[in-house]
Kinemage of the C-alpha trace (Angstrom):
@kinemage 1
@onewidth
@group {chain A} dominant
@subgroup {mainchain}
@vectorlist {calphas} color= white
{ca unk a 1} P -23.714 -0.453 -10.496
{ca unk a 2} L -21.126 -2.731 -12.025
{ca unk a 3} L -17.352 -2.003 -12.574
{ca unk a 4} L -18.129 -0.441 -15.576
{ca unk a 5} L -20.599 1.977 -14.087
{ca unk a 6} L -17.854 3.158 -11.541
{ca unk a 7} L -14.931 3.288 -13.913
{ca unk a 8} L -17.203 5.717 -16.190
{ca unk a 9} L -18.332 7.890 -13.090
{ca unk a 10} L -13.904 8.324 -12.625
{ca unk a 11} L -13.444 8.725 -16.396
{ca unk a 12} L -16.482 11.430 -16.113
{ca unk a 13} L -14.677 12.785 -13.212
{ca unk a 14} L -18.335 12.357 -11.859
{ca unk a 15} L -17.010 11.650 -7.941
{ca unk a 16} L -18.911 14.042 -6.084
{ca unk a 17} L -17.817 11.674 -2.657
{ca unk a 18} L -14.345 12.906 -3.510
{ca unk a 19} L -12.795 15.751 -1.034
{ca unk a 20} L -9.398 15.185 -2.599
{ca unk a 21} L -7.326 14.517 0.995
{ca unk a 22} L -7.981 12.528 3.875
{ca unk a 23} L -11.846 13.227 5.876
{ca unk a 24} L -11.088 14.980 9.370
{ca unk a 25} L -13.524 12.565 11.092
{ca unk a 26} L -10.997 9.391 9.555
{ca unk a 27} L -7.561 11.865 9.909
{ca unk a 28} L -8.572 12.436 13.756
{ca unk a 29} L -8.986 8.605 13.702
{ca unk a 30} L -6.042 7.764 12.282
{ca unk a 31} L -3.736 9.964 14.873
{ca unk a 32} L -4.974 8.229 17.235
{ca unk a 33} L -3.501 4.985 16.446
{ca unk a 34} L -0.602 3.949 17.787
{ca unk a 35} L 0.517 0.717 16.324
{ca unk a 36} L 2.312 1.124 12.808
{ca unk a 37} L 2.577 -2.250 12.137
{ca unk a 38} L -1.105 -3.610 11.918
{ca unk a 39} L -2.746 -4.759 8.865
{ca unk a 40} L -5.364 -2.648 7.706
{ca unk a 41} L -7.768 -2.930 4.468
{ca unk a 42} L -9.800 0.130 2.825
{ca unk a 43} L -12.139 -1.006 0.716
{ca unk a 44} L -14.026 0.884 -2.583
{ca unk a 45} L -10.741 3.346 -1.975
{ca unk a 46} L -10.711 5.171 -4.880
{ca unk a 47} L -8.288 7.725 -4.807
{ca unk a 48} L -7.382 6.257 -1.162
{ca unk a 49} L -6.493 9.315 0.513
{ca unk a 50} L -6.477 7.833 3.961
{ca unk a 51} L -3.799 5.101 2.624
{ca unk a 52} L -2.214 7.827 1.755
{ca unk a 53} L -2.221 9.722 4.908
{ca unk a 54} L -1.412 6.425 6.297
{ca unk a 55} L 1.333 5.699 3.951
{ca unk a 56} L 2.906 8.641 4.819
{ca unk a 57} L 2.622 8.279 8.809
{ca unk a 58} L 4.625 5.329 9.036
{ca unk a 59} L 1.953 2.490 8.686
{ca unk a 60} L 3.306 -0.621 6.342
{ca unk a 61} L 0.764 -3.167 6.087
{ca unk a 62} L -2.126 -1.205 4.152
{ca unk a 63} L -3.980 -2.761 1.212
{ca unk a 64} L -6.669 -0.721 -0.809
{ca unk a 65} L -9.356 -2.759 -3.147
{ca unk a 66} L -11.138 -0.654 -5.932
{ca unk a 67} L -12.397 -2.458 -8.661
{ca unk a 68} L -11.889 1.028 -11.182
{ca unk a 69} L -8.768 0.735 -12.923
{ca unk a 70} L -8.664 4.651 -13.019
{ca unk a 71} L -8.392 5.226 -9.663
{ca unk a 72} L -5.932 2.677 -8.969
{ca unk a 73} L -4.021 4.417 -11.640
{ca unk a 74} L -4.661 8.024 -9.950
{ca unk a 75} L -3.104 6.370 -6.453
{ca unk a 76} L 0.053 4.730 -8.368
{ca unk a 77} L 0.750 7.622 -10.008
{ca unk a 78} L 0.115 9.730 -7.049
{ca unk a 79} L 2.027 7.101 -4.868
{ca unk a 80} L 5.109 5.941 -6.577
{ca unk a 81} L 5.977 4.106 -3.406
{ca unk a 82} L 3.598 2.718 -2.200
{ca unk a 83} L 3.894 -1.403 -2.085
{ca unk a 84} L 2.380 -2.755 -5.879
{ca unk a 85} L 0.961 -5.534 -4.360
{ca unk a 86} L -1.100 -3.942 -1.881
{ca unk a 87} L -3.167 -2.208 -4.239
{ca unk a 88} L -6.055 -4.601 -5.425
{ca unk a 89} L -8.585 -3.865 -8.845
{ca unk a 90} L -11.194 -6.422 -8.234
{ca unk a 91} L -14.311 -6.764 -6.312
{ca unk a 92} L -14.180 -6.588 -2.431
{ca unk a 93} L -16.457 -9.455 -1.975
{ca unk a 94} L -14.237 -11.612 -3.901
{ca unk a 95} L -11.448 -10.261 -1.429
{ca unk a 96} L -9.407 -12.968 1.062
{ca unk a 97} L -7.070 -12.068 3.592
{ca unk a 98} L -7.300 -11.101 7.359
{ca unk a 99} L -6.727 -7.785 8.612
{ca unk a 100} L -7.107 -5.886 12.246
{ca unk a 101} L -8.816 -2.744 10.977
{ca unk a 102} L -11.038 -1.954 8.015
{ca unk a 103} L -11.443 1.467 7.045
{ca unk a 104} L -14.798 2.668 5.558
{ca unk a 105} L -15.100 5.630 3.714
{ca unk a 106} L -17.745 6.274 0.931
{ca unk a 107} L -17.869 2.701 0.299
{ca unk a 108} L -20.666 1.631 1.758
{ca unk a 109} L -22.954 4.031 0.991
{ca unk a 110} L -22.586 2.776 -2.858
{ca unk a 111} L -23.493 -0.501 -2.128
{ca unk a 112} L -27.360 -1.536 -3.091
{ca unk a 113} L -29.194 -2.384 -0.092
{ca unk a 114} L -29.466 -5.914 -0.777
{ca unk a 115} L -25.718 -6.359 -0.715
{ca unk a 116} L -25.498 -4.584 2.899
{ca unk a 117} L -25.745 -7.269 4.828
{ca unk a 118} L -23.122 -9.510 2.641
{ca unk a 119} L -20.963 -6.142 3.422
{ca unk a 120} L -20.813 -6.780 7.105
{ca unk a 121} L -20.571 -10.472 7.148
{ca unk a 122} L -17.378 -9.788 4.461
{ca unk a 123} L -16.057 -7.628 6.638
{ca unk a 124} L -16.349 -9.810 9.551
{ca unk a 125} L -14.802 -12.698 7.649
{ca unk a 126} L -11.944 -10.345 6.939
{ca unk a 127} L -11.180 -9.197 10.081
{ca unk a 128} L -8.905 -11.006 12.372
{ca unk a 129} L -10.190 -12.041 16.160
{ca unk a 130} L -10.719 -8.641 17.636
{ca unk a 131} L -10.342 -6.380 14.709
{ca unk a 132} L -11.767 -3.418 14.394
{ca unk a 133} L -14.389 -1.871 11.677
{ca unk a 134} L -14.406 2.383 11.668
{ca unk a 135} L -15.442 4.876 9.755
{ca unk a 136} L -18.226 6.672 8.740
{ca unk a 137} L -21.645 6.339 7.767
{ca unk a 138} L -24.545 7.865 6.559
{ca unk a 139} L -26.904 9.477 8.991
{ca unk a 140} L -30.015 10.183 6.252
{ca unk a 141} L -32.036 7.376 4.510
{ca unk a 142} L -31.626 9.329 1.261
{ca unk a 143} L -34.030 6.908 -0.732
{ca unk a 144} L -32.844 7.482 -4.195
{ca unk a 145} L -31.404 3.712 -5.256
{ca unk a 146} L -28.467 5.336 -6.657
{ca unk a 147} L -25.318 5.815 -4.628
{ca unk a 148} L -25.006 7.455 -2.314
{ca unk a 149} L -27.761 5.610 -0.344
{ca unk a 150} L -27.693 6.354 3.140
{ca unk a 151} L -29.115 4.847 6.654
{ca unk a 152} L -29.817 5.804 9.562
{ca unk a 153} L -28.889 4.770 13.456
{ca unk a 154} L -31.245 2.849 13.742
{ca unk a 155} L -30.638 0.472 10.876
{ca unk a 156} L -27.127 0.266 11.517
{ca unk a 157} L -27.475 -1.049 14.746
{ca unk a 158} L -29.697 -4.070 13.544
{ca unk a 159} L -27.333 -4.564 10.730
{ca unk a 160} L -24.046 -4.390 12.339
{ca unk a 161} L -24.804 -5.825 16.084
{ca unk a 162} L -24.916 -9.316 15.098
{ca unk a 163} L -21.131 -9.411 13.953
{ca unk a 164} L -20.105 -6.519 15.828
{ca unk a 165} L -19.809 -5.194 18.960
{ca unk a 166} L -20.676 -1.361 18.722
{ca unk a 167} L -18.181 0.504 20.330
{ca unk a 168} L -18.671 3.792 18.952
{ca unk a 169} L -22.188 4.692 16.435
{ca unk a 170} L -22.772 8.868 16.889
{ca unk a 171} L -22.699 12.148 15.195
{ca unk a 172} L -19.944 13.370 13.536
{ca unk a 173} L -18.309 16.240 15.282
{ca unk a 174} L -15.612 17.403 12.781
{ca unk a 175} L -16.766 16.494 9.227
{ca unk a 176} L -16.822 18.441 6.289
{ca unk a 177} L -19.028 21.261 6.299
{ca unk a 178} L -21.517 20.023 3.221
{ca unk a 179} L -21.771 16.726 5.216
{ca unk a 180} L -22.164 18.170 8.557
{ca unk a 181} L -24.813 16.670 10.485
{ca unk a 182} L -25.088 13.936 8.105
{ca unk a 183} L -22.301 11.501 9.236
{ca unk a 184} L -21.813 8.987 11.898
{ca unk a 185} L -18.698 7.894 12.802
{ca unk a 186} L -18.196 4.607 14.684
{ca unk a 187} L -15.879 2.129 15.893
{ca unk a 188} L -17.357 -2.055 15.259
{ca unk a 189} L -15.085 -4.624 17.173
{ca unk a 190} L -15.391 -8.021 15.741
{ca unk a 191} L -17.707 -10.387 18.080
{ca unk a 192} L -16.028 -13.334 19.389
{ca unk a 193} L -16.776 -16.508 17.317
């Protein structure tokens, strides 16, 4: 599962994770923030609907990492407007910067499980004092070791609690129908160093 592997799956338009807008769950999410101006990273975006939604609610300081050139292309062609140089093709781990809210959304349930825990410490170094991790997860194991591979509450909690503070980790209420009763969304604030 290299950059390769997830530039063909685009070129095969073989993205089953895509909905084509923004995810109620994150849409509900997003309403309910009220500060514009913070800084706020979405990682594996690929067509970054929820940077668009963003984008086009008045939020300016969004940046969107995807390491398949094809769906950075579908967002710039999608999103004349939207700042150049927040739009990133390279891997998130090799990512810098400091942000107050990362968005997840189909991202991490691509990443092998041996990378998981690199995920949360990443994100953690990302995040500025107090920032904010939300999204949504997985709530199935699903064991095949290709993506998606899912979790459950359980493991999430021993994962995330030593870098986060869990706010929010519970059933989905308003997802999708095909994912209903698979998702958890949840709100991680950034533990204190």
């Amino acid at each position: 599962m290299d950059k390769q592997f997830w530039e063909e799956k685009y070129l095969q338009k073989q993205t089953g994770w895509d909905i084509g807008n923004v995810s109620t769950p994150l849409k509900h999410y997003i309403d309910q923030l009220n500060n514009q101006q913070i800084s706020i990273l979405i990682p594996g975006a690929g067509n970054a609907y929820e940077a668009e939604y963003l984008h086009e609610n008045g939020f300016v300081d969004i940046t969107i990492v995807d390491w398949a050139e094809t769906a950075i292309k579908n967002l710039e062609a999608r999103m004349p407007n939207f700042p150049k140089d927040k739009i990133l093709c390279q891997d998130f781990f090799s990512m810098e910067g400091n942000f107050d809210l990362i968005i997840e959304q189909t991202f991490f349930c691509a990443i092998p499980k041996h990378l998981r825990k690199d995920y949360v410490q990443k994100c953690a170094t990302l995040l500025n004092e107090g920032g904010t991790l939300a999204g949504l997860l997985f709530n199935n194991p699903m064991s095949d070791p290709n993506p998606p591979i899912g979790g459950t509450y359980d493991e999430y909690v021993e994962l995330f609690s030593e870098d986060f503070h869990i706010k929010t980790l519970e059933l989905c209420y308003n997802s999708i129908p095909p994912r209903a009763g698979n998702e958890l969304f949840f709100i991680f604030k950034k533990n204190k160093c």
